[in-house]
C-alpha positions, 0 to 999 in steps of 0.5 A: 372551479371545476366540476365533476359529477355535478359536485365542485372539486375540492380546493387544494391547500398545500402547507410548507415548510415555510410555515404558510399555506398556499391555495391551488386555486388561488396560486393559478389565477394569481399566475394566470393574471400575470400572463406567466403560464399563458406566455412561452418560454424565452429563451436568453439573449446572448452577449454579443461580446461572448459571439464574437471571440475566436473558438481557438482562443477559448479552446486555448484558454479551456486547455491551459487553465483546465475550466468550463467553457462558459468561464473561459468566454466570460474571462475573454470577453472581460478583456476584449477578446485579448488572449495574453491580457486574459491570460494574465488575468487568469494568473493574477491574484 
């Protein structure tokens, strides 16, 4: 604990909606001997599949069916970077 004017500084007790409480103190050393707020943040590896396809089969893809991008590079990859093949996974049921 900390201390300011020579006095220790008040713990912190947080009741949810949950129905449990939870200790500030007690929460930050539980994090702190995990490692979790010492470590950066890590960024996702991305899927070497979803690299490697063409951006005019994925703008295809976008255009025709009109949805986001990333479902358009993960219906690709599914079938091996394959327009027609995803094309017709697209449209079938």
């Amino acid at each position: 604990m900390s201390q300011s004017n020579g006095r220790p500084e008040p713990e912190v007790i947080m009741n949810f909606a949950d129905g449990f409480s939870y200790s500030k103190n007690r929460m930050e050393e539980a994090f702190r001997a995990g490692g979790i707020l010492d470590r950066a943040p890590t960024k996702p590896a991305k899927d070497p599949a979803v690299t490697a396809l063409k951006r005019e089969d994925v703008d295809l893809i976008i255009q025709e069916f009109e949805i986001a991008r990333p479902r358009a590079e993960k219906a690709l990859a599914e079938n091996g970077g394959d327009v027609v093949k995803t094309l017709l996974a697209l449209i079938t049921p």
